[in-house]
NUPABA-203827 format. One record per residue: y, z negated, x of N, C-alpha, C in turn; residue in one letter. Coordinates in steps of 0.05 Angstrom, whole numbers, padded with zeros to 5 digits, always signed. Layout:
N
YZXYZXYZXa;...
***
This chain:
271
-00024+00000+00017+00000+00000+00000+00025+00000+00018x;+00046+00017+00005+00075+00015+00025+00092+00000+00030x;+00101-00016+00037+00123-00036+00051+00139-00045+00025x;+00153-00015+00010+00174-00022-00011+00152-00034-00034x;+00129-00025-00046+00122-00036-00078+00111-00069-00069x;+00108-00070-00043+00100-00103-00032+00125-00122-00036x;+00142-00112-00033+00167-00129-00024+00177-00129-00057x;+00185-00110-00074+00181-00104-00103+00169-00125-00122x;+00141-00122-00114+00120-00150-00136+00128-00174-00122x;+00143-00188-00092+00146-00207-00082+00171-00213-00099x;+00188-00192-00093+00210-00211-00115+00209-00204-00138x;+00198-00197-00148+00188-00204-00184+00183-00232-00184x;+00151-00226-00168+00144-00264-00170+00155-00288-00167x;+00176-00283-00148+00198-00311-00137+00215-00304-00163x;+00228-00283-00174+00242-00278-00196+00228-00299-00224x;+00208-00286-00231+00191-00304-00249+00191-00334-00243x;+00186-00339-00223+00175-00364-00211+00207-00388-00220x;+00229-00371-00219+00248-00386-00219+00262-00385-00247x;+00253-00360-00264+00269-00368-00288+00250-00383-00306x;+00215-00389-00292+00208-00403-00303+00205-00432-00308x;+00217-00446-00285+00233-00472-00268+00259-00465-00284x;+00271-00456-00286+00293-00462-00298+00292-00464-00335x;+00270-00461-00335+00278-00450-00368+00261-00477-00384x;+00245-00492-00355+00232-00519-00362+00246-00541-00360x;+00264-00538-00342+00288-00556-00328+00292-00572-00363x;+00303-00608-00368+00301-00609-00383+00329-00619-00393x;+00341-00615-00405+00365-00615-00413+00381-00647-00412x;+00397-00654-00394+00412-00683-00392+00427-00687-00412x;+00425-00703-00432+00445-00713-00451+00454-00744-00442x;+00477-00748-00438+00482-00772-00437+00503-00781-00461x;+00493-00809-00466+00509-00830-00496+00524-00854-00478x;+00555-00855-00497+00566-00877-00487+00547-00902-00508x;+00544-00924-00497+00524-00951-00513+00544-00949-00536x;+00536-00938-00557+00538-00951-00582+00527-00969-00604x;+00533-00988-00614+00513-01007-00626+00510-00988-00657x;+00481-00994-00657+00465-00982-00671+00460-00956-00669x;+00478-00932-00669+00472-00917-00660+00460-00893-00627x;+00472-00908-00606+00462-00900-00583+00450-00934-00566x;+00441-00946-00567+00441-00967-00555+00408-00968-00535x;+00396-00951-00534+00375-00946-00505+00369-00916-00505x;+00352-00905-00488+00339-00884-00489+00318-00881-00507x;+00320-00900-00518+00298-00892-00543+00299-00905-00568x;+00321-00920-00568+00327-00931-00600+00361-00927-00600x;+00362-00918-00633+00400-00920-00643+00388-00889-00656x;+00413-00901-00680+00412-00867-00702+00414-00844-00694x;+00428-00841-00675+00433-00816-00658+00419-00814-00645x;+00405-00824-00624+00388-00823-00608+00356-00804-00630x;+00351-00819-00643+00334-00804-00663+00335-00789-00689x;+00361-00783-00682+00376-00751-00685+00368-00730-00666x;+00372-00737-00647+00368-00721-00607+00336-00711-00615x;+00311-00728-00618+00291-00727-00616+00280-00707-00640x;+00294-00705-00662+00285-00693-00689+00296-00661-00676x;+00313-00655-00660+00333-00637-00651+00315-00630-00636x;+00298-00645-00620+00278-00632-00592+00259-00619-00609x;+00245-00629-00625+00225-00627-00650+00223-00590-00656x;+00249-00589-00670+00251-00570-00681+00260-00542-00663x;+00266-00544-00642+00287-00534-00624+00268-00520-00596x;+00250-00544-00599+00239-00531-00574+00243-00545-00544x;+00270-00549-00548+00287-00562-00521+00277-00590-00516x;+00266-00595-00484+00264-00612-00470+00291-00629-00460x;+00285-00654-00478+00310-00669-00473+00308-00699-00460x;+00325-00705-00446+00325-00732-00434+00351-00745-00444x;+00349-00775-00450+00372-00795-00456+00378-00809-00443x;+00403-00815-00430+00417-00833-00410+00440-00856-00442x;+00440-00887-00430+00455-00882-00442+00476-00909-00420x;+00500-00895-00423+00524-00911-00406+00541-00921-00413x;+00557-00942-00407+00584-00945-00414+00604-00923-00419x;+00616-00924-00444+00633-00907-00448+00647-00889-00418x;+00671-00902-00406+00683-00887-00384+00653-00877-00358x;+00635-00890-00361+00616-00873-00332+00593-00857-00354x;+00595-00844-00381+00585-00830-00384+00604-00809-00390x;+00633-00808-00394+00650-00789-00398+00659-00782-00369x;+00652-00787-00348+00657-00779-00329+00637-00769-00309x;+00610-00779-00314+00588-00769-00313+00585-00737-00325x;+00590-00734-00342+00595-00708-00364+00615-00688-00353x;+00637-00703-00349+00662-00687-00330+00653-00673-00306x;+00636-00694-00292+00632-00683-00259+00606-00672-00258x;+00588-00660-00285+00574-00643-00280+00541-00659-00271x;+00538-00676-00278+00511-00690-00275+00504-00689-00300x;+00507-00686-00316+00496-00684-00346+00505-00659-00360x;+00482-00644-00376+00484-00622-00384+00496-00619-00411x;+00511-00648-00437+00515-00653-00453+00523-00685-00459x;+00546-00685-00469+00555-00720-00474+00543-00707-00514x;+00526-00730-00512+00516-00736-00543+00544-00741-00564x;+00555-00757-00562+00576-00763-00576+00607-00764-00565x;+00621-00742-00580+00654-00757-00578+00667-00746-00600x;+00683-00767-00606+00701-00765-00632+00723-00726-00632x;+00729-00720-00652+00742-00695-00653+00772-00697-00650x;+00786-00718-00651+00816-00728-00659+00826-00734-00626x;+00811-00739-00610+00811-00745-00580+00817-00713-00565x;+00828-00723-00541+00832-00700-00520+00799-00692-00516x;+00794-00659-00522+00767-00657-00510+00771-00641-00487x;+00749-00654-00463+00744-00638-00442+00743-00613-00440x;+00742-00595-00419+00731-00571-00415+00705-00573-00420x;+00695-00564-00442+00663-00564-00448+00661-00539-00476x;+00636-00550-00482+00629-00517-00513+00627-00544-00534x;+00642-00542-00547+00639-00575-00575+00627-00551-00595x;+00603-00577-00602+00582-00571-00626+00602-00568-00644x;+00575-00565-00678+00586-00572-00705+00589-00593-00701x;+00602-00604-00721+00595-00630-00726+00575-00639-00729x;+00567-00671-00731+00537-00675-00738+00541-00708-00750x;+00573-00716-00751+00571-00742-00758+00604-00746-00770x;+00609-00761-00792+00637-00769-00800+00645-00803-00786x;+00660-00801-00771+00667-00831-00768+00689-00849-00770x;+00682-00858-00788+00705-00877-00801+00723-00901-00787x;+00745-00902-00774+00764-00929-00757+00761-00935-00775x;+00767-00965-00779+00768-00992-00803+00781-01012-00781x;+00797-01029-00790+00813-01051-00792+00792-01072-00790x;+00780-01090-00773+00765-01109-00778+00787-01133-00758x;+00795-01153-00776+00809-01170-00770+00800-01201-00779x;+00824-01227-00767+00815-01250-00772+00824-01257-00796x;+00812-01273-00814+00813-01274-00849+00840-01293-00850x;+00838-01313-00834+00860-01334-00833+00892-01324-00824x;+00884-01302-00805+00909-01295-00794+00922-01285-00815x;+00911-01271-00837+00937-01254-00854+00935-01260-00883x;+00918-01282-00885+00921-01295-00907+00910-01274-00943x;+00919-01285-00953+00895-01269-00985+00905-01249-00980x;+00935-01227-00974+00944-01207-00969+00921-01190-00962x;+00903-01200-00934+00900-01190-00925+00905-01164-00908x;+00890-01145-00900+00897-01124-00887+00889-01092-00896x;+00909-01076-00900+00902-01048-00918+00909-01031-00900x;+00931-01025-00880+00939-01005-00866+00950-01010-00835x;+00948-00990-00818+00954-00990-00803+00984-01008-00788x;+00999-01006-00809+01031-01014-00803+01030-01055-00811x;+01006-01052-00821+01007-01078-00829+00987-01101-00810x;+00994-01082-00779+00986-01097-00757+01008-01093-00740x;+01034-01087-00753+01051-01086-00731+01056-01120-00714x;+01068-01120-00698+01082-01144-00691+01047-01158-00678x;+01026-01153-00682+00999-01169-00676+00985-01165-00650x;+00963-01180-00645+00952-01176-00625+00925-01157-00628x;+00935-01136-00627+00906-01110-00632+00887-01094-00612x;+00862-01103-00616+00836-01096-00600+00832-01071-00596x;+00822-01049-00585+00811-01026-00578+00782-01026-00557x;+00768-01014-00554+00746-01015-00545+00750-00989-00528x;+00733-00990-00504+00734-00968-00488+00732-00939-00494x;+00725-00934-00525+00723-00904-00536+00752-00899-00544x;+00749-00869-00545+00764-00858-00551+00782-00857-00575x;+00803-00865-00582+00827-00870-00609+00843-00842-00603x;+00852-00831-00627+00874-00815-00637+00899-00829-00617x;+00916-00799-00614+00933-00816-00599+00959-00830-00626x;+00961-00819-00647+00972-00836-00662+00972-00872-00656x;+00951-00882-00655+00939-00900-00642+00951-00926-00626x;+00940-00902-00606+00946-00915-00577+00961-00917-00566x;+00990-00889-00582+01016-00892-00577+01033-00909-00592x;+01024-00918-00614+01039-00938-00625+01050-00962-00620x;+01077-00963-00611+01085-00981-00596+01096-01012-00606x;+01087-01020-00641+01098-01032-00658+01067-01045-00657x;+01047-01045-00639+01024-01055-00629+01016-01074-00611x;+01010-01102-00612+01005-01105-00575+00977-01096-00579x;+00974-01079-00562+00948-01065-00556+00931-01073-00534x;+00908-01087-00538+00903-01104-00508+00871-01083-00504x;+00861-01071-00497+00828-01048-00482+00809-01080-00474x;+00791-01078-00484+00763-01088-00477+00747-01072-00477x;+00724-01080-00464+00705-01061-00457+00689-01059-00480x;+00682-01070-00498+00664-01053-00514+00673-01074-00543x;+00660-01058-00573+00660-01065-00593+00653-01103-00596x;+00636-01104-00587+00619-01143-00593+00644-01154-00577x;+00653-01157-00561+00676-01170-00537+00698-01164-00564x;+00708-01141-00578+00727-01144-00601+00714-01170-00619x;+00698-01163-00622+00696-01191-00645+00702-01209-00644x;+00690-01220-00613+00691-01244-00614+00714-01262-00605x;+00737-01234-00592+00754-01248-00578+00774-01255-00610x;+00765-01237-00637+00779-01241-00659+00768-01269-00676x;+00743-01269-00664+00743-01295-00671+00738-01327-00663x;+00751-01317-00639+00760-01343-00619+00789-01345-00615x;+00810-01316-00645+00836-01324-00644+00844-01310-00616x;+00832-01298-00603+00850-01286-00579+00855-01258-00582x;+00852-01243-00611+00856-01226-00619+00865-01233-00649x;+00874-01211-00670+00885-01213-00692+00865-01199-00713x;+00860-01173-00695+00849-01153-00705+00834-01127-00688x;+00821-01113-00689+00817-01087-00676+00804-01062-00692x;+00811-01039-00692+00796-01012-00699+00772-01014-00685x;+00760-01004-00701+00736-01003-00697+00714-00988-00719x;+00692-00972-00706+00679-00952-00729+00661-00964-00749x;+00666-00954-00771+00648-00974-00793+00619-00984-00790x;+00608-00963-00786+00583-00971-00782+00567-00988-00766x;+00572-00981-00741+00568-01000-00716+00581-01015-00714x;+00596-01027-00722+00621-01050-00722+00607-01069-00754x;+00605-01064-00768+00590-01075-00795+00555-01089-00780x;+00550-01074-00763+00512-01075-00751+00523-01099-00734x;+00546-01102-00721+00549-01124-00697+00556-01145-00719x;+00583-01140-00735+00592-01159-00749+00564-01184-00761x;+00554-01163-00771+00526-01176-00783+00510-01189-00756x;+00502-01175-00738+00489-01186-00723+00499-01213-00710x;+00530-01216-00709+00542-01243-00693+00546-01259-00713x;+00535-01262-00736+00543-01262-00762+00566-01285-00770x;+00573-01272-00759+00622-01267-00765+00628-01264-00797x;+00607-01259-00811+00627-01249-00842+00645-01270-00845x;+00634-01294-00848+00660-01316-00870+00679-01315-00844x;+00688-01307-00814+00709-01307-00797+00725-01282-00801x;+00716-01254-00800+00722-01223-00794+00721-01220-00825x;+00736-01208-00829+00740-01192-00859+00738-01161-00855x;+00743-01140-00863+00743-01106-00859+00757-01104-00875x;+00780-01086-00872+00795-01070-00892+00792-01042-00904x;+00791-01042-00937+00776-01023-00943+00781-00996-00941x;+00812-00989-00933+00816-00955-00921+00810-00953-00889x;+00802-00927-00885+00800-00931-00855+00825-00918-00851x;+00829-00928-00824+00856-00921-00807+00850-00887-00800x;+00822-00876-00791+00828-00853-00788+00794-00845-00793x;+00793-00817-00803+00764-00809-00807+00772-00782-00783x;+00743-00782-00780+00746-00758-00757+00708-00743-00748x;+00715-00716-00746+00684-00711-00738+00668-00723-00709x;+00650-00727-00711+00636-00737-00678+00624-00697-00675x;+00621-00702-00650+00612-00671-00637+00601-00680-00611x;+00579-00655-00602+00573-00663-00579+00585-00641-00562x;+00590-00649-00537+00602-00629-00516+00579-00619-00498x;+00580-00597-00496+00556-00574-00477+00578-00572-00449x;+00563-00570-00420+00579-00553-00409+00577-00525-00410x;+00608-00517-00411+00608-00490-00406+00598-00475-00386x;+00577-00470-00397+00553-00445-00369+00537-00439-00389x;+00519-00423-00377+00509-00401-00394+00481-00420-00416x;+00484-00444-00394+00452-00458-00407+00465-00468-00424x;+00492-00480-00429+00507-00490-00447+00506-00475-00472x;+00508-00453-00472+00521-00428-00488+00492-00428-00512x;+00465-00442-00490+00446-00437-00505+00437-00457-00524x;+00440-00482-00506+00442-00513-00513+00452-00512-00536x;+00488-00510-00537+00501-00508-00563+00490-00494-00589x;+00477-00468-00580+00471-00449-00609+00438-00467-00620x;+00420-00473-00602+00401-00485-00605+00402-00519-00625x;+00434-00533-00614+00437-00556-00622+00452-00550-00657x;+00469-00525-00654+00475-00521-00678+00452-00515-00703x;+00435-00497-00690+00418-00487-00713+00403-00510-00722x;+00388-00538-00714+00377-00548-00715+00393-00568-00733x;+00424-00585-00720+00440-00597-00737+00435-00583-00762x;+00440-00549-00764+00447-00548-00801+00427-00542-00811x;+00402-00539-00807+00378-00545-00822+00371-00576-00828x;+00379-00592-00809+00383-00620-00818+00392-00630-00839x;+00414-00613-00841+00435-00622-00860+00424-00603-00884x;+00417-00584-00882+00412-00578-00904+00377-00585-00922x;+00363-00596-00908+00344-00593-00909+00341-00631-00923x;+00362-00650-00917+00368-00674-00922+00362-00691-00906x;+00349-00681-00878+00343-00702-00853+00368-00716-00848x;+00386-00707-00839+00412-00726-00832+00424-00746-00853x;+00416-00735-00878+00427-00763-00897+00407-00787-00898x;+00382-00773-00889+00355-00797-00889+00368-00820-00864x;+00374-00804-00840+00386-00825-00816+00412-00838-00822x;+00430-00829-00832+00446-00835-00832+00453-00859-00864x;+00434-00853-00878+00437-00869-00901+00463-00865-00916x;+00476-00856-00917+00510-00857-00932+00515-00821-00932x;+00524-00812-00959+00537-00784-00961+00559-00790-00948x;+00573-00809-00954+00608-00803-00941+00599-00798-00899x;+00583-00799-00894+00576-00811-00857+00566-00778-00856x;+00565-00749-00870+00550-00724-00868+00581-00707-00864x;+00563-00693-00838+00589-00674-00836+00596-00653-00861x;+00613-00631-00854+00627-00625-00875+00607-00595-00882x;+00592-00581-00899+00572-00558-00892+00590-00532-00885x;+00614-00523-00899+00623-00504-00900+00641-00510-00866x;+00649-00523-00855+00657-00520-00818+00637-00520-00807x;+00601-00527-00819+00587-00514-00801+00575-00489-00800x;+00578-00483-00828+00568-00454-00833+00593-00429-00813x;+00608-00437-00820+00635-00424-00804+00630-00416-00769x;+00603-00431-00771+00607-00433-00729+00574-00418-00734x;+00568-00406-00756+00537-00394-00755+00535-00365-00760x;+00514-00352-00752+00514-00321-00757+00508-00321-00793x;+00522-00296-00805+00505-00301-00825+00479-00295-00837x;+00463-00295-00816+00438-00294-00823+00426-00315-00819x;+00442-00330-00810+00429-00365-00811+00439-00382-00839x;+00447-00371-00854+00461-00388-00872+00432-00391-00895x;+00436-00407-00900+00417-00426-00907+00417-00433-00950x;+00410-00408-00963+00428-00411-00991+00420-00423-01008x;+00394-00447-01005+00388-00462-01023+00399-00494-01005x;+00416-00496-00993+00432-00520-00977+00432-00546-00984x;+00419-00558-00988+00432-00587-01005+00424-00608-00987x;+00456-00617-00979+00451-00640-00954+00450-00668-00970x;+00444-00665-00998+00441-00695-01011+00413-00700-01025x;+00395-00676-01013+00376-00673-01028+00359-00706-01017x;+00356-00717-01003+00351-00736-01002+00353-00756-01018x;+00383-00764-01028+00386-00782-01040+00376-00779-01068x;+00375-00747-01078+00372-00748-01109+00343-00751-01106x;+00330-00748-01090+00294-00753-01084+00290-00785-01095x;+00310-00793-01077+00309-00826-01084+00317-00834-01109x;
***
């Protein structure tokens, strides 16, 4: 045989050899610790969201999960192929942002004594106070509000408690996971919740922009809106108001993926 068809089938094979290493390679998602929802590599609502997503999808996935700032920067500098969660109302990175896949509600969770039967309904009605934030990400409405003392702790449970040891007033914080701690430190007769939230907003996941991304994203989308339409996400998530919106995800789909018997509540009417 001649020199050139030898050298030819050699790099085919190393050709093969490497898009087939690459195409096993398994996809890095990293979660900032959220209570109840991301809180190990293998337990929190989202987290077994990720796994229903591998299921259907095909994709080989791994879970990290970090402190908010060293998994948003982990994500930044390219060690992870996807941050699982970040709010839509926030500055987003250079990355490919999913559909949606989650609604999340800020709420007012404050001390009962501090504001008396009034209680607490809106944002303006923490002016002048001492107000909590947690290392995630807030609207800058927020964080610029200067009619705030605004004091950063590191995470949601540290808000509670400093609200109810009085070294806080109050803090934002997301309904759900903030209700799972409340209960868990069980704070009710101290912490009250106010019943509008301060801000609703979509969660999304960020892909990096590269080509594996490009695939990541369409793979994570198709799978989200069969979820949603099929009623898996209202099963995890337990609450219609907590389901993204169908028609901004259909908007990001070919239409031959549209899906025309849809019903993301079919769950609940089952029940």
């Amino acid at each position: 045989m001649r020199p050139f068809p030898i050298a030819l089938a050699f790099l085919f094979l190393l050709t093969s050899q490497v898009l087939a290493a690459s195409s096993t390679t398994p996809m890095r998602v990293v979660f900032p610790y959220i209570p109840l929802m991301a809180e190990s590599s293998t337990q929190g609502v989202f987290v077994d969201m990720y796994t229903e997503i591998a299921a259907r999808s095909g994709l080989e996935i791994t879970i990290e999960i970090l402190p908010v700032r060293r998994a948003v920067q982990g994500f930044k500098g390219g060690v992870y192929d996807a941050l699982g969660a970040f709010p839509s109302l926030a500055q987003i990175p250079v990355s490919l942002a999913s559909v949606p896949f989650y609604r999340r509600e800020n709420l007012i969770f404050y001390r009962s004594e501090a504001f008396g039967p009034s209680g607490v309904d809106k944002l303006e009605d923490l002016d002048g106070r001492r107000v909590g934030l947690s290392a995630y990400h807030y609207p800058d409405f927020i964080v610029d509000r200067k009619e705030l003392g605004l004091e950063r702790v590191p995470d949601d449970e540290f808000l509670l408690r400093m609200i109810a040891s009085d070294r806080l007033d109050a803090a934002i914080i997301e309904h759900f996971s903030g209700l799972y701690l409340l209960e868990s430190l069980a704070l009710e007769d101290t912490i009250s919740i106010a019943d509008n939230p301060v801000t609703t907003e979509n969660v999304l996941t960020l892909f990096k922009a590269d080509r594996a991304g490009i695939e990541n994203r369409k793979a994570f989308n198709k799978a989200i809106y069969e979820m949603l339409c099929d009623g898996t996400l209202a099963k995890l998530f337990g609450r219609v108001s907590l389901l993204p919106d169908q028609a901004i995800i259909e908007r990001e789909l070919p239409p031959s993926a549209i899906i025309k018997d849809c019903n993301p509540r079919s769950a609940f009417l089952r029940d």
